[in-house]
VOGU-3710 file (C-alpha; in Angstrom, 3 decimals, decimal comma):
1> xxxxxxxxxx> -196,103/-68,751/29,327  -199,403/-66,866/29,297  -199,910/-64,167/26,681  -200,982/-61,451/29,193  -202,272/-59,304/25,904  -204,945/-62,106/25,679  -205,656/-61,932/30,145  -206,106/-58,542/29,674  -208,400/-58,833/26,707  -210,237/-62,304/28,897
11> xxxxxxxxxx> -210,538/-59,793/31,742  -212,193/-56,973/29,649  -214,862/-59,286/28,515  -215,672/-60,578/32,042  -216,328/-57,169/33,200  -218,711/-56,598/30,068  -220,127/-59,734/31,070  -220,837/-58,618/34,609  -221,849/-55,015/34,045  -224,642/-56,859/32,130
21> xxxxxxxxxx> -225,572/-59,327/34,086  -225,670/-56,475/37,009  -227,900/-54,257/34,575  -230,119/-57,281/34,091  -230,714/-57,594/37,331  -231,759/-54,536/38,626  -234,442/-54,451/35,831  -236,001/-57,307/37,811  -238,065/-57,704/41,202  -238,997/-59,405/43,659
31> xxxxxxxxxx> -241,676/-58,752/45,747  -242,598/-60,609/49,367  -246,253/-59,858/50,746  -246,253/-61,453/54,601  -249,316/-60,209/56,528  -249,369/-56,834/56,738  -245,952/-55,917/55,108  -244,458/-55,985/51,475  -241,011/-55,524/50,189  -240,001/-54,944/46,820
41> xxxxxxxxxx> -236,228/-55,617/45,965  -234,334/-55,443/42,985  -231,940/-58,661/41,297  -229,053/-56,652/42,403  -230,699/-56,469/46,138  -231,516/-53,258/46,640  -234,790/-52,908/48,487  -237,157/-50,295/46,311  -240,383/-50,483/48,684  -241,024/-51,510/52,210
51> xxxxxxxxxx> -244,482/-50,871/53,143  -246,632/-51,799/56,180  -250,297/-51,535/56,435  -249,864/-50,156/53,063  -247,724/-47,637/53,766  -244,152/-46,788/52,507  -241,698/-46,737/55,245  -238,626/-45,226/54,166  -236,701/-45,809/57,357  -237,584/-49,780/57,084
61> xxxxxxxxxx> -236,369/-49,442/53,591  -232,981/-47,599/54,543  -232,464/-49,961/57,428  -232,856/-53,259/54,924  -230,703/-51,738/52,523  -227,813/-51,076/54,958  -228,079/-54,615/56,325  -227,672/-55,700/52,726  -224,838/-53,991/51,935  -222,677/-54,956/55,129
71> xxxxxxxxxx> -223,287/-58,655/54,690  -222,716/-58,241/50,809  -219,237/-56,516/51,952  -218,524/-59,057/55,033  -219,094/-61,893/52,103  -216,952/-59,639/49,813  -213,932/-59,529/52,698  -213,982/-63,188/52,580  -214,004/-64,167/49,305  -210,844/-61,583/49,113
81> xxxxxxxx> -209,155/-63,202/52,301  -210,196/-66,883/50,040  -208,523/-65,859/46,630  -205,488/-64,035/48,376  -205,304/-67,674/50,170  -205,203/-69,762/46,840  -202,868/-67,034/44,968  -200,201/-68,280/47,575
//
């Protein structure tokens, strides 16, 4: 029988684990240059600059960062639907 004092404790760590890993990455970037635009994006995906002809556009930028977030929450749907699937 599991201890569940211990999963709880297992648990715990894991989120430490991942609120560090998250803060890690949005410390870093990433930055594309392709002809005449750039985009700079954070670790955790979140787009900081989106520029053309040097130029911020910050309806490009908005735009990017919504169509991050939906696939990040289509890909979050399914890996629910996946675990729900191999709890059964």
């Amino acid at each position: 029988m599991m201890n569940p004092f211990k999963m709880l404790g297992d648990m715990n760590a894991m989120r430490k684990q991942a609120a560090a890993i998250q803060q890690a990455l949005e410390a870093e970037e990433f930055e594309v240059v392709e002809g005449n635009f750039r985009i700079v994006m954070t670790g955790n995906q979140n787009v900081k600059a989106a520029e053309v002809d040097g130029m911020q556009n910050e309806q490009l930028k908005r735009a990017i960062n919504d169509v991050i977030k939906k696939s990040q929450q289509a890909a979050a749907s399914k890996l629910a639907q996946l675990s729900q699937s191999m709890g059964q």
